[in-house]
C-alpha positions as CSV (number, residue, x, y, z in Angstrom):
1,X,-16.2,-12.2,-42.0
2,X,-12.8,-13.0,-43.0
3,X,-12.8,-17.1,-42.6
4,X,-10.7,-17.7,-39.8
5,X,-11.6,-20.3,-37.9
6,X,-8.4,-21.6,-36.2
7,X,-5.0,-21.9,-37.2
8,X,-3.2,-24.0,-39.8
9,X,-0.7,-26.2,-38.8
10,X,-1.0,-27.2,-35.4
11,X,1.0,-29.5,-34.0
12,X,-0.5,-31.7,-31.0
13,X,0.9,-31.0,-27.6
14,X,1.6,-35.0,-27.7
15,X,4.2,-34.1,-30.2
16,X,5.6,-31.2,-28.4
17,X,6.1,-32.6,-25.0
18,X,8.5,-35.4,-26.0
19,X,10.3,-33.1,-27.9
20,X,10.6,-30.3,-24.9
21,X,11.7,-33.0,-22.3
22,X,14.4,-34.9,-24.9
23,X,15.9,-31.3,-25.5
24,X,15.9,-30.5,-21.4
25,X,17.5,-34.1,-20.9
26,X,19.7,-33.6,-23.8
27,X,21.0,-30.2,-22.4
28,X,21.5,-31.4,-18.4
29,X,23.8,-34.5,-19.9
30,X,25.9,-32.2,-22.1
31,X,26.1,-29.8,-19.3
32,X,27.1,-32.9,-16.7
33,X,29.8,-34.4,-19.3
34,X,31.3,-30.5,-20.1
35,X,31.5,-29.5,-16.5
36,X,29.8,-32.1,-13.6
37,X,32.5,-34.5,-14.0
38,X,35.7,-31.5,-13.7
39,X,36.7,-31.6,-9.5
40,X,35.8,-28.5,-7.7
41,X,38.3,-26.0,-7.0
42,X,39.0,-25.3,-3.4
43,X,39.2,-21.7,-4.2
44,X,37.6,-19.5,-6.8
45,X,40.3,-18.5,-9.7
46,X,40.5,-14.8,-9.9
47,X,41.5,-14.4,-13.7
48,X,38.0,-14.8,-14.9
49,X,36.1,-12.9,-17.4
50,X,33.2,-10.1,-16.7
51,X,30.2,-12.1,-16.5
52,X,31.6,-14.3,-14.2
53,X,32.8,-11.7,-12.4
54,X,29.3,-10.2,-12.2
55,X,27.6,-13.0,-11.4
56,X,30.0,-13.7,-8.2
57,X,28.3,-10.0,-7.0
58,X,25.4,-11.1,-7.8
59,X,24.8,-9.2,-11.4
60,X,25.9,-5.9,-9.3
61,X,22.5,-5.4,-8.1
62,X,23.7,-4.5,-4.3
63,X,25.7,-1.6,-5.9
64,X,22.7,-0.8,-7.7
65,X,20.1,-0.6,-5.7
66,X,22.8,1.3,-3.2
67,X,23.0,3.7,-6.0
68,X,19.3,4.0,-7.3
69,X,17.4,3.5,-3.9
70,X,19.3,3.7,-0.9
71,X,21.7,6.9,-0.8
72,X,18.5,9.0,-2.5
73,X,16.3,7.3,0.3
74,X,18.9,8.2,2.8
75,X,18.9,11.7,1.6
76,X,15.3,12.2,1.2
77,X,15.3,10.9,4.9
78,X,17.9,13.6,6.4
79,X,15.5,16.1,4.8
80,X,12.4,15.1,5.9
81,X,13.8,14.6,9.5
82,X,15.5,18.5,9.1
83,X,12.4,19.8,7.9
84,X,10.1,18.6,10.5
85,X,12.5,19.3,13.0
86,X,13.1,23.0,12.2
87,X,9.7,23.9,10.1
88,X,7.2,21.9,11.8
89,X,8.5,21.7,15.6
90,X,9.1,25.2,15.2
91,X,6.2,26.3,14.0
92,X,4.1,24.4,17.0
93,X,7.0,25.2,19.6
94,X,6.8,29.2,18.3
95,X,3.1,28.7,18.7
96,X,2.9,27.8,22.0
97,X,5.6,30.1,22.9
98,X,3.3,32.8,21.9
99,X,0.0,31.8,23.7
100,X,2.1,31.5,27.0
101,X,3.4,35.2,26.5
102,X,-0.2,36.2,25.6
103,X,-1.8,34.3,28.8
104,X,1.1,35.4,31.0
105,X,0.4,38.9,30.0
106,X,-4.1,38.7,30.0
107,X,-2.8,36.9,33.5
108,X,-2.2,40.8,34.9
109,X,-5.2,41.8,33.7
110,X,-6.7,39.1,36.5
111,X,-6.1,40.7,39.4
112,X,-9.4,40.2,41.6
113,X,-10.5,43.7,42.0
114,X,-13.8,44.5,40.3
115,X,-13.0,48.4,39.2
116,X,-10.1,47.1,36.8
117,X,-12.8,44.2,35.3
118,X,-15.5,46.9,35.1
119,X,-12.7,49.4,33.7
120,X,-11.9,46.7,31.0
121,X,-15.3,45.9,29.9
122,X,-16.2,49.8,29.6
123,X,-12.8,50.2,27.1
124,X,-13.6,47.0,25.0
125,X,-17.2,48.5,24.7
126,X,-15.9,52.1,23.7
127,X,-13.3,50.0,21.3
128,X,-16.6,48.6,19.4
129,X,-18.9,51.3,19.4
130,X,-15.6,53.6,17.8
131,X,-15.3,50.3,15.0
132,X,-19.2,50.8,14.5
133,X,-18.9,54.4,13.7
134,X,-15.9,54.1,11.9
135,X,-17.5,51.2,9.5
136,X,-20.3,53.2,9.1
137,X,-18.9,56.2,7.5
């Protein structure tokens, strides 16, 4: 153990408060006398130095967050729209193009006579029995 307890020194928050609340008061009358009793100007003088200048545009955090967030955000958008457009649209349109040239060409093969079904069957059973042998060797 080292034989810490608590710290030395406190002072009581009954102390502290008074003092807080007498510097507060003391800093809104000085700020009142230096500049509440001056009249408003009916427009803003231009001649002013940089903080004031950046405070008027609000710390320059619109062109910030323009620069930071936005114009990435917007290019990150273009993209992603471009991409879907072209790779994934085409890639489901090119897709479907082919299953309609496949069923538009197994449509031919449907043509209601039973010699060209039976003469089907008999080549796609020739087909597999030519795989079997040839897997087999």
């Amino acid at each position: 153990m080292t034989g810490f307890a608590k710290p030395e020194h406190s002072v009581s928050h009954s102390v502290l408060i008074p003092i807080t609340l007498a510097v507060v008061l003391g800093g809104a009358l000085f700020a009142w006398l230096r500049y509440g009793r001056r009249p408003v100007p009916v427009v803003a003088p231009t001649d002013v130095r940089f903080l004031t200048r950046a405070a008027r545009a609000d710390a320059y955090g619109d062109a910030l967050n323009e620069a930071a967030f936005m114009r990435p955000g917007q290019y990150l958008t273009r993209s992603l729209t471009w991409f879907d457009s072209k790779a994934i649209d085409g890639l489901v349109s090119g897709l479907a193009a082919s299953i309609g040239g496949l069923s538009a060409r197994a449509r031919r093969l449907q043509n209601g006579y039973a010699r060209s079904y039976a003469v089907t069957m008999l080549g796609g059973a020739v087909l597999i029995a030519l795989i079997l042998l040839l897997v087999r060797l």
